[in-house]
N, C-alpha and C positions, 0 to 999 in steps of 0.2 A: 501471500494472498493469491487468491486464484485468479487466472488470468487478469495480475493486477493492472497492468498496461491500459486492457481494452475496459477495466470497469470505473476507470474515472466518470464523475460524474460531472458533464460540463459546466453546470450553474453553480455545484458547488467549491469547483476548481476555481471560478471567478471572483468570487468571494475570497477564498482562500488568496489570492494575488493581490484582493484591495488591502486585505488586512497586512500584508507584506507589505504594503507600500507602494505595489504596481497599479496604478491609474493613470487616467488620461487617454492619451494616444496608445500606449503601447498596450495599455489592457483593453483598449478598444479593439486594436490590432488582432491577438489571440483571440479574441473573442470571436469575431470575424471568419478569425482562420475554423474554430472548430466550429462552428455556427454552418448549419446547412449540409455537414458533409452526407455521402450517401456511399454506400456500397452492394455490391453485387457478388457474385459467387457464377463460374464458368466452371463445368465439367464436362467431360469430352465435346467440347465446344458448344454447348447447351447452357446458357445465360439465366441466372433467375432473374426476380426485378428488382428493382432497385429500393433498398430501403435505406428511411434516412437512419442516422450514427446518431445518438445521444448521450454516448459517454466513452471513453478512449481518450488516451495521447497518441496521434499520429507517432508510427514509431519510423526508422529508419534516418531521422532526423536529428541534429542537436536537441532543438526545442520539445521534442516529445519527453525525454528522459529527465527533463530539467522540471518542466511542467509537472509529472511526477512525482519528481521530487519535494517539490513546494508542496504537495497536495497530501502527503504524507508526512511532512516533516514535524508533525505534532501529534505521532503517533504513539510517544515515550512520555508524554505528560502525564505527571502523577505516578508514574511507576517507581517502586522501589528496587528492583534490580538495574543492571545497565543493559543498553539497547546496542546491537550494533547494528547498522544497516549498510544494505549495499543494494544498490539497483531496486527490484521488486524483493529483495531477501531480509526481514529483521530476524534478529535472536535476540533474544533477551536472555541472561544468565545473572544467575542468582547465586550466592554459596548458600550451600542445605546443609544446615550441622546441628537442625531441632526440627520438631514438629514443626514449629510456629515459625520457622525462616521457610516449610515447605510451605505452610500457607500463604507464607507472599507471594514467592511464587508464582503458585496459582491465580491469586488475586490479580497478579499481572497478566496474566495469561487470558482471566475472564476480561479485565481492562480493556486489552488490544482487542479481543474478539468483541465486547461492545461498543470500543470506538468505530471498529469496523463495520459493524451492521448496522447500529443503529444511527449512528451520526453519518453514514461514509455512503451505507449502501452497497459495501461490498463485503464479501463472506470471505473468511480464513479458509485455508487449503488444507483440511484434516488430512490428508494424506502425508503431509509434511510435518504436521504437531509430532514434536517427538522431545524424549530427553535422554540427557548424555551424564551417565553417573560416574562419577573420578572420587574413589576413595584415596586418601595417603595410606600407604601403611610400611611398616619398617621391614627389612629384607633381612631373615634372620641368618649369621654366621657362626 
């Protein structure tokens, strides 16, 4: 995902934490924490203004990557391949030995890319879409 970090989207990550099971104080807490932030940009010591943050996990922190986490952790539902994920990185792989196993695939493929826009609000990284072909074949002697 592209720039997946900074394109969380904060009211839908809070949701995502009730349905986990996180309320109360502690989801009042995060909420708090990403509520209000602002950031700025300095180049050669020329400040722009300040504008507020509406979606990002603070990163350099434990709780950035974890929040993340949770906020994507239902990005493999319904997919008929396996998902592996790591940090901002999923794959999904699929064995391809018909047509119709390359159309799942796909199908997964359109999956994640509308769970990602349209429910999430954040866009796939076409620069990265790619796939990796592994034939068997016997080594003749």
């Amino acid at each position: 995902m592209a720039k997946a970090f900074d394109k969380v989207p904060h009211q839908r990550l809070i949701l995502k934490l009730k349905d986990h099971g996180v309320d109360g104080l502690v989801c009042n807490w995060i909420k708090a924490w990403l509520t209000d932030r602002q950031q700025r940009v300095c180049l050669d010591g020329f400040y722009s203004r300040w504008s507020q943050v509406w979606s990002g996990v603070p990163q350099g922190l434990v709780l950035g990557p974890v929040l993340f986490l949770i906020f994507r952790n239902d990005v493999d539902d319904g997919l008929a391949g396996d998902v592996l994920k790591f940090a901002d990185d999923t794959k999904i792989y699929h064995p391809v030995n018909s047509e119709m196993e390359g159309g799942s695939l796909q199908q997964d493929l359109v999956t994640v890319s509308n769970w990602a826009k349209m429910a999430h609000g954040v866009q796939c990284d076409k620069m990265q879409d790619h796939a990796l072909w592994l034939e068997k074949y016997r080594l003749q002697i």
